[in-house]
C-alpha positions in Angstrom: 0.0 0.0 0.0 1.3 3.4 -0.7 1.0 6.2 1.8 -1.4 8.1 0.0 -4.0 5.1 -0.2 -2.8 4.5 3.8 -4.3 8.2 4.6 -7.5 7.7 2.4 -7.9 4.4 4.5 -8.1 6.6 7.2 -10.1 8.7 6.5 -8.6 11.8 4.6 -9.4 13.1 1.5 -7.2 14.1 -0.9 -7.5 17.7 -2.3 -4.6 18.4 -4.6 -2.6 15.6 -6.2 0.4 16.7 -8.1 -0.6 14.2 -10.7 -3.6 15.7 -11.7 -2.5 19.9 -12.1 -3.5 21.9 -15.0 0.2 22.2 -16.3 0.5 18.5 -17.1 3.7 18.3 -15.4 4.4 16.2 -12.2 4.2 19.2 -9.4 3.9 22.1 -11.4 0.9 23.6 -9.7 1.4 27.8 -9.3 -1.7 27.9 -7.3 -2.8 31.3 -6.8 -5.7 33.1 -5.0 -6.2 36.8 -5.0 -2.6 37.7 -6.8 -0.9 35.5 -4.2 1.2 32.5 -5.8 1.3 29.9 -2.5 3.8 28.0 -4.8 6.5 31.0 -6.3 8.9 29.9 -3.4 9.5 26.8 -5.4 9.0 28.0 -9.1 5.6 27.0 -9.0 6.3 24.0 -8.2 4.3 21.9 -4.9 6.0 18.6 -5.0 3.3 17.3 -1.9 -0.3 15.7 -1.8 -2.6 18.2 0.1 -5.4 16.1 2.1 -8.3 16.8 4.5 -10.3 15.1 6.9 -11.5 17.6 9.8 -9.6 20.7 11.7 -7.3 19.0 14.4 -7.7 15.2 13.1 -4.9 13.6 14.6 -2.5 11.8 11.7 -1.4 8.8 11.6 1.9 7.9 11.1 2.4 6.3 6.9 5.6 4.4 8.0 7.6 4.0 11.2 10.6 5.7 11.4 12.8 8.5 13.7 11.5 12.1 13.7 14.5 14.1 12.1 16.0 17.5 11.5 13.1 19.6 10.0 10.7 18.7 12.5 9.7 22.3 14.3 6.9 23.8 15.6 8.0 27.3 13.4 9.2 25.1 10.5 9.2 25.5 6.8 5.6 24.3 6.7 4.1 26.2 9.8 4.0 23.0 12.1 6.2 20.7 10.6 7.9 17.2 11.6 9.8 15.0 9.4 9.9 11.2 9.9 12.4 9.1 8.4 13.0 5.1 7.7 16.6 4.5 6.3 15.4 1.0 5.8 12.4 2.3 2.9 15.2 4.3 2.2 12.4 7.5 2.6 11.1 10.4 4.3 8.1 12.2 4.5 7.6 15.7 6.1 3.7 16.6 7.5 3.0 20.4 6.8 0.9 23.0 8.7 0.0 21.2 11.9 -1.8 21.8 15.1 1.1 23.7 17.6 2.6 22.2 20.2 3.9 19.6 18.4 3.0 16.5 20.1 6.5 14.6 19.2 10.2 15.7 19.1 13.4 14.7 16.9 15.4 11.9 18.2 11.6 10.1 18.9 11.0 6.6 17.0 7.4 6.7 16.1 5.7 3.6 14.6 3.4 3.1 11.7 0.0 4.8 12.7 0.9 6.4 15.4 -0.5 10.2 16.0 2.6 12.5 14.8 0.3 15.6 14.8 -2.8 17.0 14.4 -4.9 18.9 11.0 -4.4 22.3 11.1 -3.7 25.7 9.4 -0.1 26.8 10.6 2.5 28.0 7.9 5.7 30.1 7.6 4.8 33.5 6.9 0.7 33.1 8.7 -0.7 33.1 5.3 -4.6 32.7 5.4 -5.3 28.8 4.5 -7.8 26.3 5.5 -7.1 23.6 8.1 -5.5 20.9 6.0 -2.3 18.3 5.8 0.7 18.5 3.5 2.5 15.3 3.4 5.3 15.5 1.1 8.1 12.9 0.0 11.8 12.5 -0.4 14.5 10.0 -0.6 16.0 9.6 2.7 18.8 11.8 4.2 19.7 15.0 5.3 18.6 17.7 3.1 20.9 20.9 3.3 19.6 24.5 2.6 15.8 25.6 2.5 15.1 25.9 -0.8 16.1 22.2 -1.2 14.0 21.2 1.9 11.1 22.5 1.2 11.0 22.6 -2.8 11.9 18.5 -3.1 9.5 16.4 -3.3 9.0 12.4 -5.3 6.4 10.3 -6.3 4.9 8.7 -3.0 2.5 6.1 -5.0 5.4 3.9 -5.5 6.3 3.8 -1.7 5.4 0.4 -0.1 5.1 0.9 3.6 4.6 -2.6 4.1 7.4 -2.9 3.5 10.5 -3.6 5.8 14.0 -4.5 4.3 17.6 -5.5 5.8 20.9 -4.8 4.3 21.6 -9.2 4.0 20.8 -12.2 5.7 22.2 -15.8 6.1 20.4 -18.9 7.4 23.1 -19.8 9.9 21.4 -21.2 13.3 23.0 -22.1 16.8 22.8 -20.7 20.0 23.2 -17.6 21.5 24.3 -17.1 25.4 24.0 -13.3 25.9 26.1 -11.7 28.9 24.7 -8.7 29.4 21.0 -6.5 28.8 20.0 -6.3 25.1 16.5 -5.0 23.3 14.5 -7.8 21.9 12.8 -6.4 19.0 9.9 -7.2 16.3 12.5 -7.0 13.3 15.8 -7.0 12.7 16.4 -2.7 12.9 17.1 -0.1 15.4 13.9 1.1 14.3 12.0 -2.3 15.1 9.4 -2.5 17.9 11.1 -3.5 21.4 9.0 -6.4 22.5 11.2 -7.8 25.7 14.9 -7.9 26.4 17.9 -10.1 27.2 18.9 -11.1 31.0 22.5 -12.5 31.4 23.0 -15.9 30.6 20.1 -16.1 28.4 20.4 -18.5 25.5 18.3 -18.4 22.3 18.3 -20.8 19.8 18.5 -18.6 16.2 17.8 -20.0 12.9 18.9 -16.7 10.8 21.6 -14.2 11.0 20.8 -10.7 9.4 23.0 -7.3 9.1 21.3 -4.3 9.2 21.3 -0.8 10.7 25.3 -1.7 11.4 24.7 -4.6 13.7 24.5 -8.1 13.9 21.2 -9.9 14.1 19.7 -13.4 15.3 15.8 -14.8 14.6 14.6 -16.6 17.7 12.0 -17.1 19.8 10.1 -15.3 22.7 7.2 -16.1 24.5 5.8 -17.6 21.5 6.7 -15.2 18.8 9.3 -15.0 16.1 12.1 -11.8 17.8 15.5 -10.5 16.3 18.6 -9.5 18.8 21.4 -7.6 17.8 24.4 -10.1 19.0 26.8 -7.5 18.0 28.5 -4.5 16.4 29.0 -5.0 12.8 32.6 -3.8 12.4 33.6 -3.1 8.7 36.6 -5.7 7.4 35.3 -8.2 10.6 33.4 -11.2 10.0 30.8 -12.6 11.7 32.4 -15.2 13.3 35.6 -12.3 14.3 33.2 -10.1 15.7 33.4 -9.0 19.5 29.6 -10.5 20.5 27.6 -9.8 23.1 27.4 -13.0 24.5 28.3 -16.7 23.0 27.5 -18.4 19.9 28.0 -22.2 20.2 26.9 -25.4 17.2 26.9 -22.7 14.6 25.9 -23.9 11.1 26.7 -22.0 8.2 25.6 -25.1 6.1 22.8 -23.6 4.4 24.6 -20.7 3.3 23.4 -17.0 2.4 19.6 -16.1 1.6 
């Protein structure tokens, strides 16, 4: 599903799709109401879905991910925050919400949480109805204003089902850990923490991932399918080389990588 349809599902409606403008072009909007161009900042140019549901909806999260640079209750957008997922390899920034922000950068939000609520806030207090901007871009840091606010992709061919890992072996054996370590829902910083490690744990895993610049077993935890990160991935080290947090004993690399 892409983020656009995950809003609709939800309840909004979309009123301006950068598909659909006058000019043809993908964007290219120069929407203007009384002599006043909302778009001239960007050449006339509005690289975002507007959509609507009611004044001071809350809005759900499209993807999990951490809330980033951007994100301010004075921002580019009036009330802005900026959410980002390295793993979709994406970002998306929510425009002109409800102040006080209700989360902060450095915060890990998860898919359909409340980041916000509907409202009318911009940059210069230009009058506008209560509405959400939700605009796109490949993920990283994006330097200079201009930049930041005028960039903008195609969200339609977003999956935010979808959850990816940098590689992964199906190696299995058991892990010993000595010492506290988050027990999550997938294998990424960004995962869900569902438990965590005691010393002298041990966890039979069945696959080894790297991602997010760590080393990851799949187990099993009170009945459900969990990922640890076993250790720092250290570039030039091997798995088996690697400083763990714990022990791994009967590995099997048998079956090779996935």
């Amino acid at each position: 599903m892409n983020p656009i349809a995950y809003l609709v599902s939800h309840g909004f409606k979309v009123t301006s799709d950068p598909a659909k403008y006058k000019s043809g072009i993908w964007g290219l909007r120069n929407y203007t109401v009384n002599g006043y161009n909302y778009d001239n900042y960007c050449g006339g140019y509005h690289r975002a879905y507007d959509l609507v549901k009611y004044d001071r909806a809350p809005i759900p999260a499209v993807f999990e991910g951490m809330v980033t640079a951007g994100t301010n209750s004075y921002g580019n957008f009036g009330g802005t925050v900026v959410i980002a997922n390295k793993n979709l390899g994406f970002q998306a920034i929510y425009g002109h919400l409800a102040r006080p922000l209700t989360v902060r950068p450095g915060q890990h939000v998860k898919a359909g949480d409340i980041i916000g609520y509907q409202s009318n806030t911009n940059y210069q207090n230009v009058r506008m109805d209560s509405h959400l901007h939700i605009q796109f871009q490949r993920y990283g840091y994006i330097n200079g204003e201009r930049d930041f606010v005028c960039t903008g992709i195609n969200p339609l061919t977003v999956n935010v089902d979808k959850k990816g890992y940098t590689a992964a072996w199906l190696w299995s054996g058991t892990f010993t850990s000595k010492k506290v370590i988050n027990i999550r829902e997938f294998p990424s910083l960004t995962g869900t923490r569902v438990g965590f490690t005691n010393e002298k744990m041990k966890f039979y895993f069945d696959k080894l991932y790297d991602n997010d610049g760590y080393w990851w077993i799949r187990s099993k935890y009170k009945e459900r399918t969990v990922f640890i990160a076993c250790g720092k991935k250290v570039s030039g080290v091997v798995f088996k080389e690697t400083k763990l947090y714990g022990t791994i004993s009967g590995l099997n690399t048998a079956k090779g990588k996935e």
